[in-house]
C-alpha positions as CSV (number, residue, x, y, z in Angstrom):
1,X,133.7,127.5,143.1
2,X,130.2,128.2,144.3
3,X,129.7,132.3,145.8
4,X,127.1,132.7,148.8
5,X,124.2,135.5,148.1
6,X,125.5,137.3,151.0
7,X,128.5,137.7,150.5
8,X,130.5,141.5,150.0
9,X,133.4,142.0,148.1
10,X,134.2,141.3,144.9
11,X,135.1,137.4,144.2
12,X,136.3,136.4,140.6
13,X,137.1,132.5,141.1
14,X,140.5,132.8,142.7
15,X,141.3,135.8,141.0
16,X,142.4,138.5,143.0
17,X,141.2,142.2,142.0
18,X,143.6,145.4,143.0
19,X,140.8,148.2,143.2
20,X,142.0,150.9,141.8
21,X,144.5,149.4,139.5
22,X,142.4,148.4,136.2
23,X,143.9,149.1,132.9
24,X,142.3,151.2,129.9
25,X,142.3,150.3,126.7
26,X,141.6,151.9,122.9
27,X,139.5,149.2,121.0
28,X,140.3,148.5,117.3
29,X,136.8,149.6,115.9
30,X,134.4,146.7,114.7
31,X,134.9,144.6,111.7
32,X,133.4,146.1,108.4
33,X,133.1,142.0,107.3
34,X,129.2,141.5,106.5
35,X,127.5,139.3,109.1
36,X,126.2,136.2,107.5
37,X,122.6,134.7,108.5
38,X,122.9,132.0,111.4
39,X,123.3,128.5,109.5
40,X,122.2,125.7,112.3
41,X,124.0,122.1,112.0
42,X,122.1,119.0,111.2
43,X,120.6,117.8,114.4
44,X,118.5,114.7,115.7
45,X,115.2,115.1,118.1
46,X,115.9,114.9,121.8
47,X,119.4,114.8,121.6
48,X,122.6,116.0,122.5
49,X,125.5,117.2,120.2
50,X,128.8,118.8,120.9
51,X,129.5,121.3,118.6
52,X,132.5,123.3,119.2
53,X,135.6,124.2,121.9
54,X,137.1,121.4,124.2
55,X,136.1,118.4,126.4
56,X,139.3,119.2,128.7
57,X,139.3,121.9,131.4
58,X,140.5,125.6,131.3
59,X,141.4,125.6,127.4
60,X,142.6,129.6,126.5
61,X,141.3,131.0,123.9
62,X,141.8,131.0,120.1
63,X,141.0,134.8,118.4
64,X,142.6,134.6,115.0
65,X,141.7,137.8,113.2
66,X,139.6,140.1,114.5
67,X,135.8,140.5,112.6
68,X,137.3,137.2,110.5
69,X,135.5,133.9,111.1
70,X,138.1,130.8,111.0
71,X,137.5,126.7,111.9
72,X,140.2,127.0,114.6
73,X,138.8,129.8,116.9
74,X,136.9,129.9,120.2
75,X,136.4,131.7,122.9
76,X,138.6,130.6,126.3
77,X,137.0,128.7,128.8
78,X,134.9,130.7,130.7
79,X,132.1,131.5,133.5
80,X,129.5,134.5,134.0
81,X,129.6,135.3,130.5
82,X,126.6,137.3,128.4
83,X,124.7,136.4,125.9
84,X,122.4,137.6,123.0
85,X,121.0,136.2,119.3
86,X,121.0,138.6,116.3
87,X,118.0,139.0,113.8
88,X,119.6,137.0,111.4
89,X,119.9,134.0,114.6
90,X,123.8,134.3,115.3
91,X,124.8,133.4,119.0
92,X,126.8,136.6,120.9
93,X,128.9,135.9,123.4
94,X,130.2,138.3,126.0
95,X,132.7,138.7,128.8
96,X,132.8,137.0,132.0
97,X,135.6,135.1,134.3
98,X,138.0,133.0,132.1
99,X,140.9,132.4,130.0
100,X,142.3,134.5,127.5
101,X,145.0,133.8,124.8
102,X,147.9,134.2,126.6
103,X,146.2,131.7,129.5
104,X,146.3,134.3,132.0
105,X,143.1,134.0,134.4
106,X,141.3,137.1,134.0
107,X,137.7,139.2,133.5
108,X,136.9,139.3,130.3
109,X,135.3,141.7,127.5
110,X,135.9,139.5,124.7
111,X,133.0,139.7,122.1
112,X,132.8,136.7,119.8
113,X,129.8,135.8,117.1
114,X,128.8,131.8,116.2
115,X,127.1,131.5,112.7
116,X,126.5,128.0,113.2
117,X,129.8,126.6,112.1
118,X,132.2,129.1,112.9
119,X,133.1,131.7,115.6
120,X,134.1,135.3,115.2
121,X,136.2,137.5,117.8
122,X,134.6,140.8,116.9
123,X,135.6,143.3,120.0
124,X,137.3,143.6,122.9
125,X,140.6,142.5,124.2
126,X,142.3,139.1,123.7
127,X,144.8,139.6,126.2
128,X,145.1,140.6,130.0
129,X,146.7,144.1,129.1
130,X,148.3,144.5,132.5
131,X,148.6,141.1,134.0
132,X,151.0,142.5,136.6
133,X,148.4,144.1,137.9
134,X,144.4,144.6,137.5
135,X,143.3,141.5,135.8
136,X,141.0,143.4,133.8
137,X,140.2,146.2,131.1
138,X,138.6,149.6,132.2
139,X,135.7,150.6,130.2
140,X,135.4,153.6,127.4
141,X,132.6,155.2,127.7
142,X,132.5,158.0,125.5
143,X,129.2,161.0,125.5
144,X,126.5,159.3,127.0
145,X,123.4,158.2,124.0
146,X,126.2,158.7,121.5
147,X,127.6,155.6,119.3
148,X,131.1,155.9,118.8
149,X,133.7,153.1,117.5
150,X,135.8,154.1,120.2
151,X,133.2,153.0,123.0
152,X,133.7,149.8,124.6
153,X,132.4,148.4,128.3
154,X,135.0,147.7,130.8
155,X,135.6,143.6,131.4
156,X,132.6,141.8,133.5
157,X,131.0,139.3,134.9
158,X,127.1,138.2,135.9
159,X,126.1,141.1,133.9
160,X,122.6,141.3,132.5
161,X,121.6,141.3,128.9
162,X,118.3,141.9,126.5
163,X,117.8,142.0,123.0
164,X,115.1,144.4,121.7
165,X,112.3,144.4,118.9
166,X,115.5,145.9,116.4
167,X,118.0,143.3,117.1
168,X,120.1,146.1,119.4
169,X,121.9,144.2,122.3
170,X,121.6,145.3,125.5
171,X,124.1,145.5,128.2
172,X,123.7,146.3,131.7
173,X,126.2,146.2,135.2
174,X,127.8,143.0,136.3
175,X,131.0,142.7,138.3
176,X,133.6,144.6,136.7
177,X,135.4,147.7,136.1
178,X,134.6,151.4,135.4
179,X,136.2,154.3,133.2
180,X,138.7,154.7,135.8
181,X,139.9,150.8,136.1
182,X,138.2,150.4,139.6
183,X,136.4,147.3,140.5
184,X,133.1,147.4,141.5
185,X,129.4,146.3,141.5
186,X,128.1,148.4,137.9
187,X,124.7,149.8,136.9
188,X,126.2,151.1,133.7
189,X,123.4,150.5,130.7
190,X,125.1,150.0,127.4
191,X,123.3,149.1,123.5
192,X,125.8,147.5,120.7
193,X,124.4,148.3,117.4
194,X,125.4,148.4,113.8
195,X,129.0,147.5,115.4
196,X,129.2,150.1,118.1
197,X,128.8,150.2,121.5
198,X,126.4,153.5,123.0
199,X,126.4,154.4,126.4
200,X,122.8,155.1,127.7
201,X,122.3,155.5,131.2
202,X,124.2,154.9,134.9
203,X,127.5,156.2,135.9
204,X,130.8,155.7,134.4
205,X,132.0,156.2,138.0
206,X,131.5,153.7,140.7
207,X,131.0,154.8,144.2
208,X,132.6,152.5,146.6
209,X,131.8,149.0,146.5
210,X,128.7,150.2,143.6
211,X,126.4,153.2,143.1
212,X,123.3,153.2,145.3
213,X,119.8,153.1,143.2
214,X,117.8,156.0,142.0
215,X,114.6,154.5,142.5
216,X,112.1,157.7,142.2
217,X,108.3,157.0,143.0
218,X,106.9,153.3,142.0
219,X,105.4,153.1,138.8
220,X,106.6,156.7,137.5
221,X,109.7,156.7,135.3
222,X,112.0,159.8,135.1
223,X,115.5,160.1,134.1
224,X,117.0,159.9,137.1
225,X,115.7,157.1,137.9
226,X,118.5,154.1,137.5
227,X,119.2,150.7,139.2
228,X,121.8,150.5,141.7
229,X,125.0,148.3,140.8
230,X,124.6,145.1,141.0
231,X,125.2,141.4,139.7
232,X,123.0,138.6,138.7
233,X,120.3,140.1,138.1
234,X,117.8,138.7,135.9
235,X,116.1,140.0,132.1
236,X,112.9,139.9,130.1
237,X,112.2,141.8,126.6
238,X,108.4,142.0,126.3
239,X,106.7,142.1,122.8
240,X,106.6,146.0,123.2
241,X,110.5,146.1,123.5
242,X,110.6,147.0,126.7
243,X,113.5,146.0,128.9
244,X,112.4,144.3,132.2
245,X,115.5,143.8,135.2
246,X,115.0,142.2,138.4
247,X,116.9,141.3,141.8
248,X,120.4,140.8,141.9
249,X,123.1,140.8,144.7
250,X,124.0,144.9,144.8
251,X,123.2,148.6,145.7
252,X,119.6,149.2,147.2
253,X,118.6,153.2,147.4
254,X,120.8,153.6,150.2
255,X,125.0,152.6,150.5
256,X,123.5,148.7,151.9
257,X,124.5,146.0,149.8
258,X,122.9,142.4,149.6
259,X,120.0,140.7,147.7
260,X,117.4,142.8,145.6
261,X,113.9,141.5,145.1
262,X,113.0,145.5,142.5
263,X,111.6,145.1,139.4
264,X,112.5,147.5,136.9
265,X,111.4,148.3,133.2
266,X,113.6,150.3,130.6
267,X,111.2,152.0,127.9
268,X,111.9,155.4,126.1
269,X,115.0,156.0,127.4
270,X,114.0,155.9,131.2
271,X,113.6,153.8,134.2
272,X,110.6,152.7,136.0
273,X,110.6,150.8,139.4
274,X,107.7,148.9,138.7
275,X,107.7,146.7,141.9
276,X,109.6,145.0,145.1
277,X,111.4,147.0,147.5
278,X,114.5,149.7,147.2
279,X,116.0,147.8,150.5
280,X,117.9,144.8,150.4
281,X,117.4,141.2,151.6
282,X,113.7,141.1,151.6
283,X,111.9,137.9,152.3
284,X,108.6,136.8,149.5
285,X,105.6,137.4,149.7
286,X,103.6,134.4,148.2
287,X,100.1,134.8,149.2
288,X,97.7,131.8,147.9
289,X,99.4,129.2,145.5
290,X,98.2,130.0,142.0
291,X,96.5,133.6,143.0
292,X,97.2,136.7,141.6
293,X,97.5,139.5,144.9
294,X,98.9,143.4,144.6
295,X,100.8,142.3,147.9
296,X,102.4,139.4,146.7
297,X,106.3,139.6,145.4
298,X,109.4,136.9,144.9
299,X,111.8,137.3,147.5
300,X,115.8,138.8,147.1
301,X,117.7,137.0,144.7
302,X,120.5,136.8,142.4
303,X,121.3,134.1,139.6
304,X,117.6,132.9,139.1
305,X,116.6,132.3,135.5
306,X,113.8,133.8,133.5
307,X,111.3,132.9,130.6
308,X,107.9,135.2,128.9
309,X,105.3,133.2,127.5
310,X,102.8,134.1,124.3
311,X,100.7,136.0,126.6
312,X,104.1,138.7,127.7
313,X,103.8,137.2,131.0
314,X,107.1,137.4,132.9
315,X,108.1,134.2,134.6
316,X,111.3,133.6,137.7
317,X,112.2,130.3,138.8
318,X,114.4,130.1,141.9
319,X,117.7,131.6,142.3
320,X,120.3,132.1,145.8
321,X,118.3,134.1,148.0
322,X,115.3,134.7,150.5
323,X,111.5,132.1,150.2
324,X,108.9,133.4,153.0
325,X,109.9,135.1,156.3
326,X,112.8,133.2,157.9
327,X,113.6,131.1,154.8
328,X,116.2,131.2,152.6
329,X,118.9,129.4,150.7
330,X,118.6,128.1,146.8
331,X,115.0,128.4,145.6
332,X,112.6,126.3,143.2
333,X,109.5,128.6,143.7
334,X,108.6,129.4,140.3
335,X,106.5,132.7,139.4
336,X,104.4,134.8,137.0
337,X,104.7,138.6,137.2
338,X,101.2,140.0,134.9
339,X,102.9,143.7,133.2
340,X,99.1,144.5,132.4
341,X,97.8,144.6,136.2
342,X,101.5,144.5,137.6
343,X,100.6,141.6,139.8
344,X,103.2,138.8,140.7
345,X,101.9,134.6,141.0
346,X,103.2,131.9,143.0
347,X,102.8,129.1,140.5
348,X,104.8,126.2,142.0
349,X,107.8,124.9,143.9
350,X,108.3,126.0,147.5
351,X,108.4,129.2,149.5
352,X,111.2,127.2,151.6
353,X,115.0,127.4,150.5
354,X,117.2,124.0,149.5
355,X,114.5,122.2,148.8
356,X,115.9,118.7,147.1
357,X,112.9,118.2,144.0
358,X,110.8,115.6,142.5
359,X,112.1,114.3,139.4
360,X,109.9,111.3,138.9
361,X,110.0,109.1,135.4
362,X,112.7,110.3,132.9
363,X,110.5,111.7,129.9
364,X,107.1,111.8,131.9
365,X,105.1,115.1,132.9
366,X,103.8,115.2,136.0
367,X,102.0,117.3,138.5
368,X,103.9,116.4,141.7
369,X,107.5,117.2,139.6
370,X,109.8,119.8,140.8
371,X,113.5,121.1,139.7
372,X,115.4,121.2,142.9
373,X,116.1,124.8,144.5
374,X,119.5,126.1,142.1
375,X,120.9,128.8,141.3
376,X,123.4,129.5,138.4
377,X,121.1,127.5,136.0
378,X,120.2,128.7,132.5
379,X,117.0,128.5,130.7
380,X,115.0,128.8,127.2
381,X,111.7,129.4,125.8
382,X,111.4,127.0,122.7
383,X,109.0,128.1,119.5
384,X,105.9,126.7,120.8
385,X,106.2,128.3,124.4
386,X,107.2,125.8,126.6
387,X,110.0,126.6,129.3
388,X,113.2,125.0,129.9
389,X,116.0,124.5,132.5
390,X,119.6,123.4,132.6
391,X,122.1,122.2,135.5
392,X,123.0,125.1,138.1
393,X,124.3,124.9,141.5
394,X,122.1,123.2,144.2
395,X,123.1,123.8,147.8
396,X,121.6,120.8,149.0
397,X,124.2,118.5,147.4
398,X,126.9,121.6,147.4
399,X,127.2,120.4,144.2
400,X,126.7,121.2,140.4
401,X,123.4,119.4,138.0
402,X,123.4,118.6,134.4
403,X,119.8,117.7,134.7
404,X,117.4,119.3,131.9
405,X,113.8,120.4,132.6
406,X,110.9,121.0,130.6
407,X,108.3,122.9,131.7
408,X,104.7,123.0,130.0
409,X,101.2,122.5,130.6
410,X,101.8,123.5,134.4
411,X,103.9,120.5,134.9
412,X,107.3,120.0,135.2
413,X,108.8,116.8,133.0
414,X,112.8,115.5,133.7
415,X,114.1,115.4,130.2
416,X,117.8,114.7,130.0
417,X,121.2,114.1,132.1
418,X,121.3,112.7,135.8
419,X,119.2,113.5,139.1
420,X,123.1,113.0,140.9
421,X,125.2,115.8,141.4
422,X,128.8,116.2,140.0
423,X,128.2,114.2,136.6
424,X,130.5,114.1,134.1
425,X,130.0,115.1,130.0
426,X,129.7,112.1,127.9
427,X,130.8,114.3,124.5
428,X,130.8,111.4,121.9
429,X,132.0,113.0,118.6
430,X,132.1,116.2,117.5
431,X,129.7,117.7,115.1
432,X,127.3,114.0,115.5
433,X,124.2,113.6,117.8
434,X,124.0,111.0,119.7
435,X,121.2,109.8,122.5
436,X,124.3,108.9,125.1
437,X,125.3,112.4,125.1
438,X,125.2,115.4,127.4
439,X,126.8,118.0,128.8
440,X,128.1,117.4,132.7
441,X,127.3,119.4,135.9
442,X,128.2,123.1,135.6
443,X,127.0,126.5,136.7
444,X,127.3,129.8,135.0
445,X,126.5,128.8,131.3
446,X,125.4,130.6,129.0
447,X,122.5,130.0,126.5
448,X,120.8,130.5,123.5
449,X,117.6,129.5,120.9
450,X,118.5,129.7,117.3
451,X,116.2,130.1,114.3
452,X,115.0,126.6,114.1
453,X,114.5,126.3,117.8
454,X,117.1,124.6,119.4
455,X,118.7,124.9,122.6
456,X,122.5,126.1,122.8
457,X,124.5,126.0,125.8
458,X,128.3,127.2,126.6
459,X,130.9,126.8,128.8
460,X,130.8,127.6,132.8
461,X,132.4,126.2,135.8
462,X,131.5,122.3,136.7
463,X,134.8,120.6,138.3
464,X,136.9,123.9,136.2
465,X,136.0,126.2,133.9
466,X,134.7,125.1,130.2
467,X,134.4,126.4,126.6
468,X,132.8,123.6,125.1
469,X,130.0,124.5,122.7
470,X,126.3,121.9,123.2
471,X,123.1,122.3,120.9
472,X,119.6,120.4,121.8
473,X,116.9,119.9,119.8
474,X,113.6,119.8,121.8
């Protein structure tokens, strides 16, 4: 199931959400068990290999103990999940739309740990507490800047996440519910660390359909200042630690919802609306193709995906939203944003929505290749800088991709899986490379980069929603 950008309401793939009528919960407080370093399996150059969960669709999910790692657990089957990697390299997974142990449908906020071999359920709840009725857990928010064991965010999806220069995971909004159980668009900012969860900024409250933005003057943080609710909205940490947010499908300054093109920076405890406009659905600005201009900004988007090279650059590739005046649909425009001179780059693709790509020759760089326009896609930055990009949704074939992108040198190179929509996994065995595999079509995946630089992917929604576990090395 594939959601349009302009869409209101709140949509949780065929589940259906009674506002007003979430649950609450009291979390059992974080495992004392010592987290071990991240221990990657043995894996072969430019290849595929299914690690972990199922090749079937919809699997529930297997907890076992809570904060005790065992062979037979994983998380449910899942979309619009979170992700983050520890210091020590383990894989966090949070949340989203999926199954939970009982099989119930639901939104999660299930937080599970992989070491490598092994996952971990470490917070959150297992099981729809009311199934009667919400489909989802109500958030405990505690005093706001104040850990407690106790504190716990409410079950979401297409949140955003960060981790900073400390190894402190970063939480913010998504599609979910509040302290008081209702269901809403959030612009709550949370940070998990030493095994507690700390509420830092936005309201615990939604109004209506999401809280409206604070956005203050541009370029001047104060702490007022806060994002408006929203989902799929996109993240960079730079090498200062700051937390960088951008676009989304929520809450402008006023009570309008749609597409957000602001960019936003978290440092110091405050808020900073560094760029783009506080109204929603605005078309890009692209100026000149590989020029830097003070006038030139990405359109509104949500579900684009995000890398920072060596130089803290900030780059956006494509997403469901608005190209140049008049244009819109799923994007492959591809852009740097400068945090020195605050100045946003078109670097390549097209300022036209749905565009259908150039994939060229399998394994070959060249200048004339192009991704497709997607959204839904996920994406890495490997150890020696180069971008990546997995599968999405591509409304030109109203269909799902499993092809894998490598982007380096300023040219884009077709690395792995089909050009054709709607393929199918070829999963081979478990725990063994193999060049014949990869992952099918699917949006909504999460992903990861572990200590020794290889790609991790998880789960989403291709023909139904998956909890199999994929790593790559580049």
């Amino acid at each position: 199931m594939h959601h349009g950008f302009k869409s209101i309401g709140l949509l949780f793939t065929g589940i259906a959400l009674l506002s007003g009528c979430g649950s609450k919960a009291v979390f059992t407080s974080p495992s004392p068990t010592p987290i071990p370093p991240f221990t990657p399996p043995a894996t072969v150059a430019n290849q595929w290999m299914w690690v972990s969960g199922s090749n079937s669709l919809y699997p529930l999910g297997t907890y076992g103990t809570l904060g005790t790692a065992a062979p037979a657990n994983t998380p449910g089957s899942r979309v619009w999940a979170t992700s983050w990697t520890d210091k020590l390299g383990n894989l966090w997974l949070f949340g989203g739309v999926g199954q939970d142990s009982k099989d119930s449908a639901v939104v999660l906020n299930d937080l599970w740990m992989f070491d490598g071999a092994q996952w971990t359920w470490e917070g959150g709840s297992s099981v729809d507490l009311q199934p009667s009725r919400a489909r989802g857990v109500g958030g405990t928010y505690g005093t706001m800047g104040v850990a407690s064991p106790s504190n716990y965010p409410g079950s979401r999806n297409s949140a955003t996440s960060w981790t900073d220069g400390q190894g402190n995971f970063w939480l913010f909004g998504g599609e979910g519910f509040d302290s008081t159980g209702d269901d809403c668009w959030l612009n709550d900012l949370w940070r998990y660390s030493s095994g507690e969860w700390t509420w830092m900024s936005g309201p615990d409250v939604c109004v209506g359909l999401g809280s409206p933005g604070v956005y203050g003057t541009q370029g001047v943080a104060a702490p007022g200042n806060v994002p408006g609710g929203r989902l799929g909205a996109n993240s960079w940490t730079d090498a200062q630690g700051n937390l960088w947010l951008f676009g989304g499908q929520g809450e402008s300054s006023t009570t309008g919802s749609g597409a957000l093109n602001d960019l936003w920076k978290y440092s110091g405890g405050q808020w900073t609306w560094m760029s783009g406009s506080n109204l929603i659905n605005q078309y890009g600005a692209y100026g000149t193709l590989g020029v830097a201009a003070s006038g030139n900004v990405p359109g509104a988007r949500q579900w684009a995906v995000t890398w920072i090279d060596k130089s803290g650059n900030l780059w956006l590739f494509g997403g469901e939203g608005n190209g140049s005046p008049g244009n819109g649909g799923d994007l492959n425009d591809l852009w740097k944003y400068n945090p020195g001179n605050g100045q946003w780059t078109w670097m390549g693709g097209s300022d036209i929505g749905s565009q259908t790509g150039i994939y060229g020759t399998q394994g070959v760089a060249a200048p004339g290749n192009i991704p497709p326009g997607r959204d839904n896609a996920v994406a890495w930055t490997d150890a020696q800088g180069n971008f990546w990009l997995f599968g999405g949704y591509a409304f030109t074939s109203l269909d799902v991709l499993n092809d894998l992108w490598e982007y380096s040198g300023g040219q884009w190179t077709w690395v792995s899986g089909s050009n054709l929509p709607d393929e199918p996994g070829a999963y081979g065995t478990k725990g063994v490379s193999s060049p014949s595999n990869v992952p099918g079509a699917r949006e909504g995946s999460v992903s990861w980069i572990d200590p020794s630089g290889n790609l991790w992917l998880f789960g989403g929604e291709g023909s139904g929603e998956l909890n199999d576990l994929w790593v790559y090395q580049p």
